[in-house]
C-alpha positions as CSV (number, residue, x, y, z in Angstrom):
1,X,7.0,-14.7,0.1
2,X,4.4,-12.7,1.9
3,X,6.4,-9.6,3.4
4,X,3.4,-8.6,5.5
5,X,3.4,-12.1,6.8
6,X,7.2,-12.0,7.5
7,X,7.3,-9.0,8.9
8,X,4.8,-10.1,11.3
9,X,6.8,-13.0,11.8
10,X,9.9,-11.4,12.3
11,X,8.1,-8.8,14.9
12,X,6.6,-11.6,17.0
13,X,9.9,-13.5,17.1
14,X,11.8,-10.0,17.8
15,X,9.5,-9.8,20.8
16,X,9.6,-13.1,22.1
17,X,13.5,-13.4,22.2
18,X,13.2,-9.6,24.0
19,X,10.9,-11.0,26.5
20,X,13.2,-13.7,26.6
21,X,16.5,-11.5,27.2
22,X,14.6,-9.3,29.5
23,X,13.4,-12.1,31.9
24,X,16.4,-14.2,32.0
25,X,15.1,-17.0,30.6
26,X,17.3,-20.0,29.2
27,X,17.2,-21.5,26.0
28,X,13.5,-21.0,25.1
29,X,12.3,-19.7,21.6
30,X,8.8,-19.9,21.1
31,X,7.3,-22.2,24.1
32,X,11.1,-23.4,24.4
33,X,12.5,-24.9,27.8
34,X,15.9,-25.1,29.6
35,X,19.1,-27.5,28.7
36,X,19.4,-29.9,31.6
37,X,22.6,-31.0,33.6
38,X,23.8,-27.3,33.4
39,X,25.0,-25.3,36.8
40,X,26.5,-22.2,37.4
41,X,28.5,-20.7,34.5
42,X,27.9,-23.0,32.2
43,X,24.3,-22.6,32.3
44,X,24.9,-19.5,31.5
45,X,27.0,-19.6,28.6
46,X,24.5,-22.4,27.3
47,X,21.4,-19.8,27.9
48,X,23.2,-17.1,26.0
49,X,24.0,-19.2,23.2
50,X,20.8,-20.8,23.1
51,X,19.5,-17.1,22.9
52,X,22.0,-16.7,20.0
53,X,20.9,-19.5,17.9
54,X,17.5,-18.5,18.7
55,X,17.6,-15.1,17.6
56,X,19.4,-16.1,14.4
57,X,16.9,-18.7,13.1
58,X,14.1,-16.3,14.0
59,X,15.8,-13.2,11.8
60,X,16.3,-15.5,8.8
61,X,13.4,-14.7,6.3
62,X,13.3,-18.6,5.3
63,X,12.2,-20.4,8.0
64,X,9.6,-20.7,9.7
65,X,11.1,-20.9,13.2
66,X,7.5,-20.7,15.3
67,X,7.7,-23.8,16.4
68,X,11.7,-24.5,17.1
69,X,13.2,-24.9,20.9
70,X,16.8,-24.2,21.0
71,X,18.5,-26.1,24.1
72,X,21.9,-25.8,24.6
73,X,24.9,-27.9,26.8
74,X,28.6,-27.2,26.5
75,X,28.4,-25.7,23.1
76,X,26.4,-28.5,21.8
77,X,22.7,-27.2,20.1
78,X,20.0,-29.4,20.2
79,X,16.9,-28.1,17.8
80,X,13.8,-29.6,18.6
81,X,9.9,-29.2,17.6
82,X,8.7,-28.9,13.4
83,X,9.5,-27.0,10.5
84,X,7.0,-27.1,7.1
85,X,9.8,-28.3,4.6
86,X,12.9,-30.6,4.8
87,X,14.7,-27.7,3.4
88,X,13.8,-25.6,6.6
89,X,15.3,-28.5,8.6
90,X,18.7,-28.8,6.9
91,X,18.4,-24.9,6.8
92,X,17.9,-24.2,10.2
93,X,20.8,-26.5,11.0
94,X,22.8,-24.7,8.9
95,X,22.3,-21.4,10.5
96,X,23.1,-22.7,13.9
97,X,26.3,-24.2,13.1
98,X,26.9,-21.0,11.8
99,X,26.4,-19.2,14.9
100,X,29.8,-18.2,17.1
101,X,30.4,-20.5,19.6
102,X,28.1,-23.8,18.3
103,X,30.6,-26.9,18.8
104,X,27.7,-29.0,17.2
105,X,24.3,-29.5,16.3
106,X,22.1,-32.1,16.9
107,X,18.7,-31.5,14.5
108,X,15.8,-33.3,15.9
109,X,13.4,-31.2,13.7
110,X,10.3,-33.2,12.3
111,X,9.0,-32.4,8.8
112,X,5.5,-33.3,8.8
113,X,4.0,-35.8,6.3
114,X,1.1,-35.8,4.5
């Protein structure tokens, strides 16, 4: 892998999800939108989960999480948008199962096809 590129990567992600925190956003990660049917504290716990999820797919040096939304609704993670390999996919759903708090996943990530 090209650490250059990662480490761009990883910096551009870093200061998305820190724009993210830092404006209050919900469950966005790259061009991301908000979890519907959510009010009060709920919506909150589901923003700072999606946040979580988020944050983790973007630090892991295998995927390439530039075009993943995280949404999030009582506990349950809904991945959406493309990754370049089937092995991102199952990957990424890996790591946000893995992430505190996730009841489930639901992996709607596209692979593209040639």
């Amino acid at each position: 892998m090209n650490t250059a590129l990662s480490g761009r990567r990883l910096g551009a992600g870093l200061l998305i999800a820190s724009l993210c925190l830092g404006a209050g956003c919900t469950a966005m990660l790259m061009g991301g939108g908000g979890a519907a049917g959510t009010s009060g504290a709920g919506a909150t716990d589901d923003a700072r989960l999606a946040e979580r999820v988020s944050a983790a797919l973007v630090a892991d040096a295998e995927i390439d999480a530039s075009d993943i939304t995280v949404e999030a609704s009582r506990q349950v993670v809904f991945l959406r948008g493309s990754v370049p390999t089937a092995g991102q996919r199952v990957r990424a759903g890996g790591v946000a199962a893995a992430v505190d708090g996730v009841g489930a996943v639901r992996n709607h990530l596209r692979v593209p096809t040639d």
